[in-house]
SERO-4910 file (N, C-alpha, C, O; in steps of 0.05 Angstrom, whole numbers):
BEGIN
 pado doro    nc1    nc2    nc3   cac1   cac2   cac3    cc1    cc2    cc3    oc1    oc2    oc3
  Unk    A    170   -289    134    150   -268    128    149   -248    150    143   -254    173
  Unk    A    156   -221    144    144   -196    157    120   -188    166    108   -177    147
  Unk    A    105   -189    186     81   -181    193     79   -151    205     92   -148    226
  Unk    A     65   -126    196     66   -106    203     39   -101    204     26   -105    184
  Unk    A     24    -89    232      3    -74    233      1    -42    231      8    -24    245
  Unk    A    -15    -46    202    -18     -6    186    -40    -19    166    -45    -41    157
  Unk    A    -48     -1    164    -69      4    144    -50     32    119    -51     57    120
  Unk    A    -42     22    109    -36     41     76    -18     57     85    -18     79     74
  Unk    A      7     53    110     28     70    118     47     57    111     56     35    117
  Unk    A     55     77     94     82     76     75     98    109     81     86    129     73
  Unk    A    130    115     98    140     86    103    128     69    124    108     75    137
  Unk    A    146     43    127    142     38    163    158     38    179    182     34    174
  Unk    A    148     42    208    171     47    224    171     21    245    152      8    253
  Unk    A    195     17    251    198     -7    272    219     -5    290    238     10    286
  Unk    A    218    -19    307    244     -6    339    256    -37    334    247    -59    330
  Unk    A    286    -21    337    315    -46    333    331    -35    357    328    -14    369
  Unk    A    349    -56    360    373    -56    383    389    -53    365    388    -70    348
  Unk    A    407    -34    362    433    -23    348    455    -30    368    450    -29    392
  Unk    A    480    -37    358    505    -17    362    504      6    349    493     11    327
  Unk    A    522     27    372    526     49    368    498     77    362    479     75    377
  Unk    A    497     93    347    481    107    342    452    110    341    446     99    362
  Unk    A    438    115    335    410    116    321    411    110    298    433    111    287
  Unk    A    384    100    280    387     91    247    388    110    237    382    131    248
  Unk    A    397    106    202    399    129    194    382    146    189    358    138    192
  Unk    A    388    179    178    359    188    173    359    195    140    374    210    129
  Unk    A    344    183    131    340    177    101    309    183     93    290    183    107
  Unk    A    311    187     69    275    196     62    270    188     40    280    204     24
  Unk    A    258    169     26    255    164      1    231    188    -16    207    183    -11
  Unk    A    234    207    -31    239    220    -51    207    222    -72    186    236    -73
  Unk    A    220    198    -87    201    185   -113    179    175    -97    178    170    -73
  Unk    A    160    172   -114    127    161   -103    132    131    -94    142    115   -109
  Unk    A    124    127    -74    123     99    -68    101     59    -78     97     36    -71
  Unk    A     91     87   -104     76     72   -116     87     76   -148     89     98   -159
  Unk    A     96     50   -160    106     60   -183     91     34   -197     95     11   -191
  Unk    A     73     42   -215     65     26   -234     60     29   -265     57     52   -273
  Unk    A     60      8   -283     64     12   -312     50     -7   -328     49    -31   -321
  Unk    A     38      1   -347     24    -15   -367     39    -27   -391     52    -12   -405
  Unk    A     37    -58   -396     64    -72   -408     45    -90   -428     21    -95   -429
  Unk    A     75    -98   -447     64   -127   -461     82   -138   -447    100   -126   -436
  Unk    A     77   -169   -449     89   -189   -450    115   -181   -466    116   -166   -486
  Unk    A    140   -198   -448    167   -186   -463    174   -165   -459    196   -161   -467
  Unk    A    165   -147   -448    168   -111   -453    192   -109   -432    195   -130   -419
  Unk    A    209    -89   -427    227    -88   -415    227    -56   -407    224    -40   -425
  Unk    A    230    -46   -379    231    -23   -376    243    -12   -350    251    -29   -333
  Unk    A    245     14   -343    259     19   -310    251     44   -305    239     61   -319
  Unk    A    264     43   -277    243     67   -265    266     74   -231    278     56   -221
  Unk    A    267     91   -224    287    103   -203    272    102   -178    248    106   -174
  Unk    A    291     97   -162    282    103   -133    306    130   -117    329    127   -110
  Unk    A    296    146   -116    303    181   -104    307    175    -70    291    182    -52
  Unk    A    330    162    -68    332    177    -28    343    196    -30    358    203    -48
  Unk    A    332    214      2    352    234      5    366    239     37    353    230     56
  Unk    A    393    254     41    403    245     56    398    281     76    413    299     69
  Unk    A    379    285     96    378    323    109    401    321    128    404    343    139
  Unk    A    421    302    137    438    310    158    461    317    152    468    326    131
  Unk    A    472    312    170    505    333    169    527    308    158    545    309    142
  Unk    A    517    290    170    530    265    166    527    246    130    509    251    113
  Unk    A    552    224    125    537    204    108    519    180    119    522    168    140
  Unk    A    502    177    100    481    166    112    479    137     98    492    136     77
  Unk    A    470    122    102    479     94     89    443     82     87    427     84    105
  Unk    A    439     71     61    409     55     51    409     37     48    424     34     28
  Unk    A    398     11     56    407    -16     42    376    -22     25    355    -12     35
  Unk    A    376    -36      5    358    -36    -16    352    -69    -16    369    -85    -20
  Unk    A    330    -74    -11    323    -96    -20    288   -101    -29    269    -85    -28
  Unk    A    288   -137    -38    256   -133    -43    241   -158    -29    250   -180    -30
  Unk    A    220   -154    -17    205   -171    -17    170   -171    -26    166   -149    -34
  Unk    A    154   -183    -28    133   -184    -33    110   -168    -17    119   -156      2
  Unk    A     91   -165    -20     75   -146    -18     37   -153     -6     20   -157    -23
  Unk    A     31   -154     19     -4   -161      8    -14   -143     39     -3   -147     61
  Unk    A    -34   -127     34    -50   -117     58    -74   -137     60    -75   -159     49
  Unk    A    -94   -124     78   -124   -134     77   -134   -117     93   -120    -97     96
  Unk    A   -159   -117    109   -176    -95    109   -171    -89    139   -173    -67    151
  Unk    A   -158   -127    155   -160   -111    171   -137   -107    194   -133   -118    216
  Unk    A   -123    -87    179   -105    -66    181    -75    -83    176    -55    -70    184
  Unk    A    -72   -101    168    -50   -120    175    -40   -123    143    -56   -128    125
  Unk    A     -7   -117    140      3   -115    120     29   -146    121     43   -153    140
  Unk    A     28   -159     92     46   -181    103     83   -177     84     77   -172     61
  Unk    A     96   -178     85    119   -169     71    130   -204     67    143   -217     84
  Unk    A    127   -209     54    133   -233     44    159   -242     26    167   -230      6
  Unk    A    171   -267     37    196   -279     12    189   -267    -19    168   -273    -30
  Unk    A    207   -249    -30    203   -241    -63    199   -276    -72    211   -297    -68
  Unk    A    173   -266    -89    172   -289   -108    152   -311   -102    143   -328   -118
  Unk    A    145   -307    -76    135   -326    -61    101   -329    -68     89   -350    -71
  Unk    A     91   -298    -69     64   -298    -76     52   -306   -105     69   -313   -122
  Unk    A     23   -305   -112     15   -317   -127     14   -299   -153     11   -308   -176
  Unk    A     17   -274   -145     14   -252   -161     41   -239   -154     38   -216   -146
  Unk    A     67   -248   -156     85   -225   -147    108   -219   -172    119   -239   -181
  Unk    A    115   -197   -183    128   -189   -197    162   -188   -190    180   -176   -203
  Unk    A    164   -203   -168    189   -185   -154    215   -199   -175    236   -186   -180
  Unk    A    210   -228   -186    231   -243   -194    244   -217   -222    267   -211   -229
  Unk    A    219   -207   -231    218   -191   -264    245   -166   -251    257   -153   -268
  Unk    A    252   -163   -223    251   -137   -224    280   -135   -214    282   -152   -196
  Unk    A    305   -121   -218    331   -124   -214    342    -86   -196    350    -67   -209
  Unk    A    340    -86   -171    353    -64   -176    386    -55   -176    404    -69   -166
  Unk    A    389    -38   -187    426    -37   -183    441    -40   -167    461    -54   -170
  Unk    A    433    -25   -141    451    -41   -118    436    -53   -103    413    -61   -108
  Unk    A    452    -55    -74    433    -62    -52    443    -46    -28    435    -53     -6
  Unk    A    458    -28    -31    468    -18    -13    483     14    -30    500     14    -48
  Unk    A    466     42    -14    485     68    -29    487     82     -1    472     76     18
  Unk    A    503     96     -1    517    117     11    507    142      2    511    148    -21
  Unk    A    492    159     23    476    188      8    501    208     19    506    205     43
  Unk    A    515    226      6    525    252     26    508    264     42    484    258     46
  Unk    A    523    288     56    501    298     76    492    324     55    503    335     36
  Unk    A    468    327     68    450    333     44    450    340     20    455    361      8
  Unk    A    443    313     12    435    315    -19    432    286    -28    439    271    -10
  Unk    A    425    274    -50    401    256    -56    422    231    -75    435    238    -95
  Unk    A    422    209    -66    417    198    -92    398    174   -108    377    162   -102
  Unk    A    415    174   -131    388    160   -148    390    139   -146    414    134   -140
  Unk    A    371    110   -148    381     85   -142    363     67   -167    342     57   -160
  Unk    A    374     63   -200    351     60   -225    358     25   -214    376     11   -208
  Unk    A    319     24   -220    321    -11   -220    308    -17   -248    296      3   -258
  Unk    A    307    -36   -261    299    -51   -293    280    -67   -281    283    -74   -257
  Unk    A    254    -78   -297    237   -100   -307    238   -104   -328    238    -90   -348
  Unk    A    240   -139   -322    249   -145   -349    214   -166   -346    205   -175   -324
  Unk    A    201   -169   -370    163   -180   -374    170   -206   -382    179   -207   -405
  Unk    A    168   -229   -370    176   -252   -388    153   -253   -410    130   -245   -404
  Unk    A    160   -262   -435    144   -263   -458    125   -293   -448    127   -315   -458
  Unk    A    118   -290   -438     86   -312   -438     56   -302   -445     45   -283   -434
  Unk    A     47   -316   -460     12   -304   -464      3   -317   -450    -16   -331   -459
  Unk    A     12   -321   -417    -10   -337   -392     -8   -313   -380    -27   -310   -366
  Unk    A      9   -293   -381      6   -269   -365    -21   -248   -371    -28   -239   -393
  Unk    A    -33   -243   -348    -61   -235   -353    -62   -216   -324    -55   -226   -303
  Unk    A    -72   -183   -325    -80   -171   -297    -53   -163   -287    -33   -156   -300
  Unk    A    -58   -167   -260    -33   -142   -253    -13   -155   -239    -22   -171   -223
  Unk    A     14   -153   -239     31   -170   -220     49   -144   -206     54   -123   -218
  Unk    A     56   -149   -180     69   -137   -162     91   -145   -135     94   -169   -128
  Unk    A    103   -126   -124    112   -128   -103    137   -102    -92    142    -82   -105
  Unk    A    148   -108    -70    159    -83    -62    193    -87    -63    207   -107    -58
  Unk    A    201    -58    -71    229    -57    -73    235    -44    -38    216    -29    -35
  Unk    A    244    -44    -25    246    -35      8    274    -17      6    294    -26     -6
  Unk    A    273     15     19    295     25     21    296     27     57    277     36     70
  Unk    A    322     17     71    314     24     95    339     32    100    358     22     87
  Unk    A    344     50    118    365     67    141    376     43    157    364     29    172
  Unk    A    406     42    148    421     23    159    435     40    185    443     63    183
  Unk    A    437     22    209    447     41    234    470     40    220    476     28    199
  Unk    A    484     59    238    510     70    240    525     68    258    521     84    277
  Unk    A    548     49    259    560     30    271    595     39    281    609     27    298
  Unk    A    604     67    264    626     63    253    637     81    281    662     79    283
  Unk    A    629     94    297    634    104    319    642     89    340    663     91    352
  Unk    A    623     74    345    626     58    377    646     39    364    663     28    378
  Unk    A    645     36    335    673     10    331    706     21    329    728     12    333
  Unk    A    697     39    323    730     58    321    737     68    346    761     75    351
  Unk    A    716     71    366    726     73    388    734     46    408    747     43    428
  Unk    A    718     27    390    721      0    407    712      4    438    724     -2    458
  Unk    A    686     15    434    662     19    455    642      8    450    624     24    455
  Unk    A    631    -17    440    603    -22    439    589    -14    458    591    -16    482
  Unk    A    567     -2    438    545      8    465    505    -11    449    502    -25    428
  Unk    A    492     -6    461    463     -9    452    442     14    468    438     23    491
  Unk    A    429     17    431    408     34    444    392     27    424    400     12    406
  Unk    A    359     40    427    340     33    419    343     51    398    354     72    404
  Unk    A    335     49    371    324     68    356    298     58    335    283     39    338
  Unk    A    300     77    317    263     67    300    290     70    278    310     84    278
  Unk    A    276     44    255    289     45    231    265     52    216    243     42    222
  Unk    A    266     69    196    254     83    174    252     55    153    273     47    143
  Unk    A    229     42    147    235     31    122    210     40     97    185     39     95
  Unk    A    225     46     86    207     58     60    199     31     40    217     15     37
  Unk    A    167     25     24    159      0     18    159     12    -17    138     24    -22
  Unk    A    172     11    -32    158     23    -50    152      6    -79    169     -1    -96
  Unk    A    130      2    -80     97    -15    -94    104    -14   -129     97      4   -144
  Unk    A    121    -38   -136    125    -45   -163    104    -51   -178    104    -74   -187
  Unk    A     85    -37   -183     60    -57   -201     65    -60   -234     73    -42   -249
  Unk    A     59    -84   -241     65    -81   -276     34    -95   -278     26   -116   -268
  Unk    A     22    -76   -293      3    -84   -309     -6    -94   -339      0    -82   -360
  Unk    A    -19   -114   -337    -12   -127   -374    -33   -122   -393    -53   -135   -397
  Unk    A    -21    -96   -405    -40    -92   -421    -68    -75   -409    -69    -56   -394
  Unk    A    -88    -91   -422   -127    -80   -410   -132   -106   -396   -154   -112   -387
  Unk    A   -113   -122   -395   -127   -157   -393   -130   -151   -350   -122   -135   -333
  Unk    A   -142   -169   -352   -155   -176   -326   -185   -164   -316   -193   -141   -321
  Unk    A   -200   -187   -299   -217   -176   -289   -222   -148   -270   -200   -140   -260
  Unk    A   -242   -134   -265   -249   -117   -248   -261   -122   -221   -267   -104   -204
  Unk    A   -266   -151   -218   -280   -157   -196   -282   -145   -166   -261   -144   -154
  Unk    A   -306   -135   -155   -295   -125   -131   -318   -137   -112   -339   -142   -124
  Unk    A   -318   -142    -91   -336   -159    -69   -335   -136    -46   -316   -123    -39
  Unk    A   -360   -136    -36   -363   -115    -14   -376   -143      8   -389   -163      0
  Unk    A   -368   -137     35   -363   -158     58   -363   -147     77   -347   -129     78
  Unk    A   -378   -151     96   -375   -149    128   -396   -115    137   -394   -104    159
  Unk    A   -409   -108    120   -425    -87    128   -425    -85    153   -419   -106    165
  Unk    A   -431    -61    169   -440    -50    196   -448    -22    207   -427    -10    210
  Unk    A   -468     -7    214   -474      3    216   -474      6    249   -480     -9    268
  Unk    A   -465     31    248   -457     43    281   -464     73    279   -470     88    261
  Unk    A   -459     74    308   -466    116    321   -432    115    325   -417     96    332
  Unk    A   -425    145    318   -399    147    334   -408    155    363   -430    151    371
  Unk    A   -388    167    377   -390    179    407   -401    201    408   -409    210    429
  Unk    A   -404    216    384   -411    244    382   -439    243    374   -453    263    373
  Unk    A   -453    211    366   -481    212    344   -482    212    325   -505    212    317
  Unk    A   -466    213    309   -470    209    277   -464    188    275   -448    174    287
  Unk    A   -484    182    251   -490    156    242   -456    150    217   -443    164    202
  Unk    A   -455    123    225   -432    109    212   -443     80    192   -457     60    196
  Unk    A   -426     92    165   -427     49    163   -399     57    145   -390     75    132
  Unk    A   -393     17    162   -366     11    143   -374    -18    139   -390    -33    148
  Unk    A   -344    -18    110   -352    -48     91   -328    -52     91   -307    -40     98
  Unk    A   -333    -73     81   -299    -87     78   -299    -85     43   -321    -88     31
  Unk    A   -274    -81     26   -272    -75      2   -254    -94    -11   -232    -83    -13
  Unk    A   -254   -121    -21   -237   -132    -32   -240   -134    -64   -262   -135    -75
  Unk    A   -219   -135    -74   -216   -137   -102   -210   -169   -110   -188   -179   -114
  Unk    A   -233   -180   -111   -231   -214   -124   -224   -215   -154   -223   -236   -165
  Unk    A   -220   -196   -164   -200   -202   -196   -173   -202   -196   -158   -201   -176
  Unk    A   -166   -203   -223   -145   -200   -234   -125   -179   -239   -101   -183   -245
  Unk    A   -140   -154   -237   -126   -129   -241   -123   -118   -221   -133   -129   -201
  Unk    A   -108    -93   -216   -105    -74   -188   -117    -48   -206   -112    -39   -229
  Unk    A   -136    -40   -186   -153    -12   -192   -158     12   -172   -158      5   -148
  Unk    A   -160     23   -174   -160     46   -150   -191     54   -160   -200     64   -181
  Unk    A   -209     42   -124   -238     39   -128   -248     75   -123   -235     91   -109
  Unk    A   -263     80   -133   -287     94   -118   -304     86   -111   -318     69   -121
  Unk    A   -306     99    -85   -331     80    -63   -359    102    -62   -351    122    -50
  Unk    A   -372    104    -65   -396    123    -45   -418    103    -35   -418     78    -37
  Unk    A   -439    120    -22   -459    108     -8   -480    122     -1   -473    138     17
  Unk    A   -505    125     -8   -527    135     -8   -544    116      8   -547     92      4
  Unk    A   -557    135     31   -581    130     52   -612    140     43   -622    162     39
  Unk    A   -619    118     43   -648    129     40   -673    127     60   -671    108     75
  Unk    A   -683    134     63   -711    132     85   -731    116     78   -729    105     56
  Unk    A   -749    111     91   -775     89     93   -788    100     64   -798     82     51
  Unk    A   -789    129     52   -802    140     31   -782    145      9   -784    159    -11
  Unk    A   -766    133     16   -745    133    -16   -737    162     -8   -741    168    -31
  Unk    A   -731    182      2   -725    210      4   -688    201     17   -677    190     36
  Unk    A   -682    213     -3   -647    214      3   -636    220     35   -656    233     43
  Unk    A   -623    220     52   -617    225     85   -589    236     74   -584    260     71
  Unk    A   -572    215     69   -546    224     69   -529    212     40   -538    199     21
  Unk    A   -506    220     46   -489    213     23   -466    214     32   -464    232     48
  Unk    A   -449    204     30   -411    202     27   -397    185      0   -405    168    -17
  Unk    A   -376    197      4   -353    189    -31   -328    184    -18   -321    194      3
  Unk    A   -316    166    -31   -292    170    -21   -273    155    -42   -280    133    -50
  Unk    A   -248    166    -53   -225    154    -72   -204    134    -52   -200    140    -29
  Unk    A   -195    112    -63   -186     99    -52   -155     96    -69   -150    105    -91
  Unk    A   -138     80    -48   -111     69    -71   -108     51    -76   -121     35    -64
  Unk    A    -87     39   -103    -87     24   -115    -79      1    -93    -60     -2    -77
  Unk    A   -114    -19   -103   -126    -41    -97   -113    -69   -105   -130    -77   -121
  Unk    A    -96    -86   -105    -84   -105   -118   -104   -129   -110   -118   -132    -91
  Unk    A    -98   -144   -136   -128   -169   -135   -111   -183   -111    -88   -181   -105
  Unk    A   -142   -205    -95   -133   -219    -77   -127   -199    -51   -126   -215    -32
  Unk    A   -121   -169    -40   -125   -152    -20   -151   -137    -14   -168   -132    -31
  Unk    A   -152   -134      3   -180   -118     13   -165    -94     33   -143    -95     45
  Unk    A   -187    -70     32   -195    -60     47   -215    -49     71   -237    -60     70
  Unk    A   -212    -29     91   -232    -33    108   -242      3    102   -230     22    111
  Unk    A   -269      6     82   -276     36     86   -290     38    106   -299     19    119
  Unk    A   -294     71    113   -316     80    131   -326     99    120   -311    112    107
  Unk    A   -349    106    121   -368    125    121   -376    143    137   -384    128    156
  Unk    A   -380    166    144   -391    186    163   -413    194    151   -414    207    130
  Unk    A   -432    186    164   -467    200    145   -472    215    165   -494    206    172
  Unk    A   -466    234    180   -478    256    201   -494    253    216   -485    237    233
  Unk    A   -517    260    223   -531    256    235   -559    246    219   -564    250    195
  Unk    A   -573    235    234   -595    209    220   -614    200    245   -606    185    264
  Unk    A   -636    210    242   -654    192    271   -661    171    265   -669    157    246
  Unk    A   -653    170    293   -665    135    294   -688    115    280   -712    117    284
  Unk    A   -679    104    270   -693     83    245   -677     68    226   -653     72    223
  Unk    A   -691     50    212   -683     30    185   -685     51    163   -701     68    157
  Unk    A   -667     43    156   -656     56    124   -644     32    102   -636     10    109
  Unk    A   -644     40     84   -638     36     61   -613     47     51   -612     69     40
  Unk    A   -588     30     54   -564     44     46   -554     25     17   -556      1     15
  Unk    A   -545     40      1   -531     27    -23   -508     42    -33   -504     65    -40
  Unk    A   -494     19    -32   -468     23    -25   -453     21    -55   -461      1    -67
  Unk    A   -435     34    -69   -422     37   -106   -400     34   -103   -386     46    -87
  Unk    A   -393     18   -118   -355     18   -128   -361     16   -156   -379      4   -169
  Unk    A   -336     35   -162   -330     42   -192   -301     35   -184   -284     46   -170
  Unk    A   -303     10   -204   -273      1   -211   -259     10   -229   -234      7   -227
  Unk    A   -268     22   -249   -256     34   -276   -263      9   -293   -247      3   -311
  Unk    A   -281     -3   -291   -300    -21   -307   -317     -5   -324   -317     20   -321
  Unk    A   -330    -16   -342   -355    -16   -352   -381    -10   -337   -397      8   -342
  Unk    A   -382    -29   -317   -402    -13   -298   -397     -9   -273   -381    -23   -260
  Unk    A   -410     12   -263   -407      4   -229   -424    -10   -213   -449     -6   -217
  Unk    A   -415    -29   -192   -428    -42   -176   -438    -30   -150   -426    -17   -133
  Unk    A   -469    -38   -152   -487    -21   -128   -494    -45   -111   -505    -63   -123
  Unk    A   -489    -48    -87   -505    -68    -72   -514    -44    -41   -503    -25    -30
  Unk    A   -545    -63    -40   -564    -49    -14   -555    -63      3   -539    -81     -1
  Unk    A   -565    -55     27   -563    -56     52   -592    -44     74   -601    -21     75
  Unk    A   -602    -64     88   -612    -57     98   -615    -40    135   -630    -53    150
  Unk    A   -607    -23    144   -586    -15    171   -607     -2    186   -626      8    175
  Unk    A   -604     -1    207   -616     15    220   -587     24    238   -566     13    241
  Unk    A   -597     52    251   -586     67    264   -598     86    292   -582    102    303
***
C-alpha cells in the first residue's frame, strides 16, 4: 500500500533516485475523474490523453491501483482489487507502457467490462495511474551511471462506475470546531463522510445564528466526488462575529431527496 499526504491533489508528486536524467515530463490531458452510470453486465471505455511539451520522447508507464482519501488529508493507493468497493478488477487498460513524441499527445483507451450480478448496488471504483518513467538511455549508452534526485509526476485518474440510481445517500457530519483565524474571523470546520453506498458530490453550507434567531453569517461550498466509506475535512470562513454562543447549522445536499441539517451549538 501507497501512503500519500494531500488532500484532493491530483497529480502527485514524489522524489526518486534515478539513473541518469530527471523523470519524464508528461501531463495527463483527460479529466482525472472519469465516471459512468451502468447496468449490471454493461460493458464500456473511456481514454486516457497524455501529452508529451518537450523536445525529447517521453516514456508513461500505466498502471492501476485502488483508491481511498479521508478527511484527514491522507490518501491510501492500495493493491487493485483489494478494497471493499474497488472496481479496478472490471477495468483493462491497453497498454502499460506508451512512448509520447516530442510534442504531441497520445491516446491510451482502457474497457470496463460490469460483471452481470444483481448484488451489485452504489458505486464501485479505483485508479488507473499514468506516471513519467525516468530516462535512463543516456547515462547507459554512455556507460556512465550517474544518480540524481528528481520528482516523478504521477497522475491518479478516478474510475467510478455507478449502478444504476441504486445505493444509499448517507452522509455523517463529525468532529465539529469552531475557531478565530489570526486575522479574527470567526471559523468552523467538520469532518464530511459519506457512510453509504453511492459516491455524490456534496453541497455543504452553514448558517449562524444569534441568541435572537437573527442570521450573523453564512458560507456554501461544492465539493468533489465523495466515494462511500471516505470523508472529508470542510472549512468555513464566517467573517467576523463578536464574541458569543451561536447557533450554527450546518446542510449537506447529497443529491437525495432531502437535505440533511444538523445544529451546533459554538461559541466564538
Amino acid at each position: 500500500m501507497h501512503r500519500f499526504l494531500f488532500r484532493f491533489l491530483l497529480p502527485v508528486t514524489s522524489l526518486g533516485i534515478f539513473a541518469g536524467s530527471l523523470s519524464a515530463q508528461i501531463a495527463v490531458l483527460s479529466s482525472t475523474v472519469e465516471e459512468r452510470t451502468v447496468a449490471p453486465g454493461d460493458h464500456y471505455e473511456g481514454t486516457i490523453v497524455v501529452s508529451n511539451a518537450t523536445d525529447k520522447a517521453q516514456t508513461a508507464r500505466i498502471y492501476q491501483t485502488d483508491y481511498r482519501f479521508a478527511s484527514n488529508g491522507t490518501s491510501n493507493f492500495d493493491e487493485p482489487g483489494t478494497t471493499p468497493r474497488s472496481n479496478a478488477r472490471w477495468i483493462t487498460p491497453q497498454t502499460t507502457r506508451v512512448v509520447i513524441a516530442p510534442h504531441s499527445q497520445a491516446t491510451v483507451p482502457y474497457s470496463v467490462v460490469v460483471p452481470a450480478s444483481d448484488s451489485l448496488r452504489g458505486t464501485y471504483w479505483s485508479a488507473v495511474m499514468v506516471e513519467g518513467a525516468p530516462d535512463q538511455g543516456t547515462a547507459a549508452a554512455a556507460n556512465r551511471p550517474s544518480v540524481q534526485l528528481g520528482a516523478v509526476m504521477r497522475y491518479a485518474i478516478q474510475v467510478a462506475t455507478h449502478i444504476g440510481s441504486t445505493g444509499s445517500h448517507t452522509v455523517k457530519l463529525m468532529n465539529a470546531a469552531a475557531t478565530h483565524s489570526t486575522d479574527g474571523n470567526a471559523q468552523l470546520d467538520v469532518d464530511v463522510q459519506n457512510a453509504g453506498e453511492r459516491g455524490y458530490r456534496p453541497v455543504l453550507w452553514i448558517e449562524v445564528y444569534d441568541g435572537a434567531g437573527a442570521l450573523k453569517a453564512k458560507a456554501r461550498q461544492s465539493r468533489g466526488l465523495l466515494y462511500p466509506g471516505t470523508s472529508l475535512h470542510q472549512h468555513f470562513d464566517l467573517g467576523k462575529l463578536d464574541a458569543g454562543t451561536y447557533r450554527a447549522v450546518v446542510f449537506a445536499d447529497t443529491g437525495d431527496e432531502s437535505v440533511i441539517a444538523t445544529p451546533y451549538t459554538v461559541k466564538f
